[in-house]
TORKOL-4160 file (C-alpha; in steps of 0.2 Angstrom, whole numbers, padded with zeros to 4 digits, m for minus):
119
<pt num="1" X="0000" Y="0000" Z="0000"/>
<pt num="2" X="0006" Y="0019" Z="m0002"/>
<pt num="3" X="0001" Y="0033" Z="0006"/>
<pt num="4" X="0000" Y="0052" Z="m0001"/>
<pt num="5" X="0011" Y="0066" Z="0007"/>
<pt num="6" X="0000" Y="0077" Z="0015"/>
<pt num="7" X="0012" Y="0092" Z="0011"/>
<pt num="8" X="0017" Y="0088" Z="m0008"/>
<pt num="9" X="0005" Y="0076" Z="m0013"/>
<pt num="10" X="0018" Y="0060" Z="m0017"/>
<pt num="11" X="0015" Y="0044" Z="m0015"/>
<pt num="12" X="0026" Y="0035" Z="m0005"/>
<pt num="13" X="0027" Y="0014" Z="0002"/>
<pt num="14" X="0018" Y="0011" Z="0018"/>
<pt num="15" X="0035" Y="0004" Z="0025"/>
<pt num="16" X="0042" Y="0022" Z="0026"/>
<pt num="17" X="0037" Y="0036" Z="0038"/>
<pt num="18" X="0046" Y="0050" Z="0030"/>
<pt num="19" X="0042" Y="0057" Z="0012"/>
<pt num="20" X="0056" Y="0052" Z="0000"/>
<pt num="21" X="0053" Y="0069" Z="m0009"/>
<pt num="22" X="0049" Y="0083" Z="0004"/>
<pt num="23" X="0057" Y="0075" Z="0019"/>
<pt num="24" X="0037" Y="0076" Z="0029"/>
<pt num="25" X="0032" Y="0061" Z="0041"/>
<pt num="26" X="0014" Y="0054" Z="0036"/>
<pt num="27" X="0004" Y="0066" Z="0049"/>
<pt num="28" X="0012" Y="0081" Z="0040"/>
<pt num="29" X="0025" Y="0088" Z="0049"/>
<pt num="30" X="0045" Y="0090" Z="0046"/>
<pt num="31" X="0054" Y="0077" Z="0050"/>
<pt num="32" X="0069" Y="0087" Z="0052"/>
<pt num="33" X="0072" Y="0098" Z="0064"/>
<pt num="34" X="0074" Y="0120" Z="0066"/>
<pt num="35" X="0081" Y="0121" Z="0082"/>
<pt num="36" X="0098" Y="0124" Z="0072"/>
<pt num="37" X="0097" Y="0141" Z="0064"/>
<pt num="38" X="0102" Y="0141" Z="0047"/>
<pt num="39" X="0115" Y="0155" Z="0051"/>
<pt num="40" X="0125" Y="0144" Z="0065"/>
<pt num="41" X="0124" Y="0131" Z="0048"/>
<pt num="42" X="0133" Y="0142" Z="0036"/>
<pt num="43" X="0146" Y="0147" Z="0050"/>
<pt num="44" X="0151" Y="0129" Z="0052"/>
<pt num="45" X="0150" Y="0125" Z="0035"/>
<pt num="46" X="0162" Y="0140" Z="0031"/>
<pt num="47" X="0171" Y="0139" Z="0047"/>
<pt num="48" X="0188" Y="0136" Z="0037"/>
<pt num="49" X="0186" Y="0151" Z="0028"/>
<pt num="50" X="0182" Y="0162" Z="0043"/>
<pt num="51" X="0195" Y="0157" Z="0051"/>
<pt num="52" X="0208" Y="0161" Z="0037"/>
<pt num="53" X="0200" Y="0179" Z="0036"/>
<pt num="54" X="0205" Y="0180" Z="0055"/>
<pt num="55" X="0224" Y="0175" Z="0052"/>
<pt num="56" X="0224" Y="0188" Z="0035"/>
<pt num="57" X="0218" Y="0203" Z="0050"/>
<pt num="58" X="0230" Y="0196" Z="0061"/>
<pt num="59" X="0245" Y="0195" Z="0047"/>
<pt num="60" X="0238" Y="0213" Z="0044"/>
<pt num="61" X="0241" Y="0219" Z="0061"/>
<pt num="62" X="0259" Y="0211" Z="0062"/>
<pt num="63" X="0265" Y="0218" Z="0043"/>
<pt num="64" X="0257" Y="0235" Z="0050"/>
<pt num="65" X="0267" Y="0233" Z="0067"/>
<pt num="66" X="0284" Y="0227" Z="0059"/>
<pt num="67" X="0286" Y="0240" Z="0044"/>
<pt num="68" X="0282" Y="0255" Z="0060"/>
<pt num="69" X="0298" Y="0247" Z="0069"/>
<pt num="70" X="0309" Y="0244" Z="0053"/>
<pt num="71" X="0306" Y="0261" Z="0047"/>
<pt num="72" X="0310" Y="0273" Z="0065"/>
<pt num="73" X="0326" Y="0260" Z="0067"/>
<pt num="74" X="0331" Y="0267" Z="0050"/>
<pt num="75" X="0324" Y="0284" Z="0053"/>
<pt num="76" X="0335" Y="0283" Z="0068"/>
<pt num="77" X="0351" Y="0282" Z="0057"/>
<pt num="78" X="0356" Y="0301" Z="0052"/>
<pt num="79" X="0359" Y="0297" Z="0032"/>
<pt num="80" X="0348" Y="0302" Z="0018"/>
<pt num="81" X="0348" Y="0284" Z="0012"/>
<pt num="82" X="0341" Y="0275" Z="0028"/>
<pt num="83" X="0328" Y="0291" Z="0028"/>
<pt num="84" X="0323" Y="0284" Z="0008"/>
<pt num="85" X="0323" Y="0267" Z="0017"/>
<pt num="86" X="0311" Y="0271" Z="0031"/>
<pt num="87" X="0299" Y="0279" Z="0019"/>
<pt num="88" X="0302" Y="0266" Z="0008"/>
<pt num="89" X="0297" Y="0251" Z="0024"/>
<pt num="90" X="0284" Y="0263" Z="0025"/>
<pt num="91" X="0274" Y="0264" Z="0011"/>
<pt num="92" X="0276" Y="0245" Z="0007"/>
<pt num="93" X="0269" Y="0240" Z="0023"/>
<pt num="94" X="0255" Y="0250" Z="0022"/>
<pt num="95" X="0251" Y="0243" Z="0005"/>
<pt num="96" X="0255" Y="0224" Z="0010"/>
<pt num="97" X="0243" Y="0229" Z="0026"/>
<pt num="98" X="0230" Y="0236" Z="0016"/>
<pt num="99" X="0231" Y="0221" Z="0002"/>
<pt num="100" X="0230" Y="0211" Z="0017"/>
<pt num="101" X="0213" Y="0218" Z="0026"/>
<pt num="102" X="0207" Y="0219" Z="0007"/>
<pt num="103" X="0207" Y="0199" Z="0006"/>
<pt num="104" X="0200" Y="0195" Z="0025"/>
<pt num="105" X="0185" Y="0206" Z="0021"/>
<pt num="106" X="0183" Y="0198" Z="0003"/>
<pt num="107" X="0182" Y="0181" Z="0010"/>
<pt num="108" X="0171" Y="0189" Z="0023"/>
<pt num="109" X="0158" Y="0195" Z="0010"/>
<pt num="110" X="0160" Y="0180" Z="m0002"/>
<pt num="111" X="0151" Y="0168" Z="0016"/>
<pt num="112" X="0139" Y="0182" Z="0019"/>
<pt num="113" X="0134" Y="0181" Z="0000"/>
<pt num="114" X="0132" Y="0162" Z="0000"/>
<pt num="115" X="0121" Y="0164" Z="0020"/>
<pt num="116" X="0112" Y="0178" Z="0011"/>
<pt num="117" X="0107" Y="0167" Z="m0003"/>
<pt num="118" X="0102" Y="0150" Z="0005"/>
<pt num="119" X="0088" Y="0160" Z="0015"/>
């Protein structure tokens, strides 16, 4: 014998409970559960990424930290070339820094696009 899904209307065998097409028991109700939101879902399926984000801010924060040292231990020297080299550490590092932030936030956007779409 079957029995017709009272949600989609498929017939399914008597000797399953759960509709093989819509994922509804035979009295009509989900047979999955929506006590996990779907954004705690998307968080652990893009963990990984999230994570990699983090260490591009963090690699940020230490480029950024580093070419500030480098640059006053050559401003520190009195020669017009170690001046050059400091502004030179300078303006690389804030490059590399913003390159950097640039990415984290890019993989950032890309998982709130792909959690925004799966609503």
């Amino acid at each position: 014998m079957t029995w017709k899904c009272k949600n989609c209307r498929t017939e399914s065998d008597d000797n399953v409970d759960v509709c093989w097409k819509c994922g509804y028991t035979q009295k009509g109700k989900p047979s999955y559960s929506d006590d996990i939101p779907a954004q705690r879902i998307v968080f652990d399926k893009y963990a990984g990424l999230r994570i990699i984000a983090t260490l591009f801010n963090v690699m940020a924060w230490v480029v950024g930290l580093c070419s500030v040292l480098f640059s006053f231990i050559q401003f520190s020297h009195s020669s017009e070339e170690s001046m050059i080299y400091g502004v030179t550490i300078i303006i690389t590092g804030c490059v590399t820094v913003l390159g950097l932030i640039a990415f984290a936030r890019i993989l950032i956007v890309l998982v709130d696009i792909e959690k925004n779409t799966r609503k």
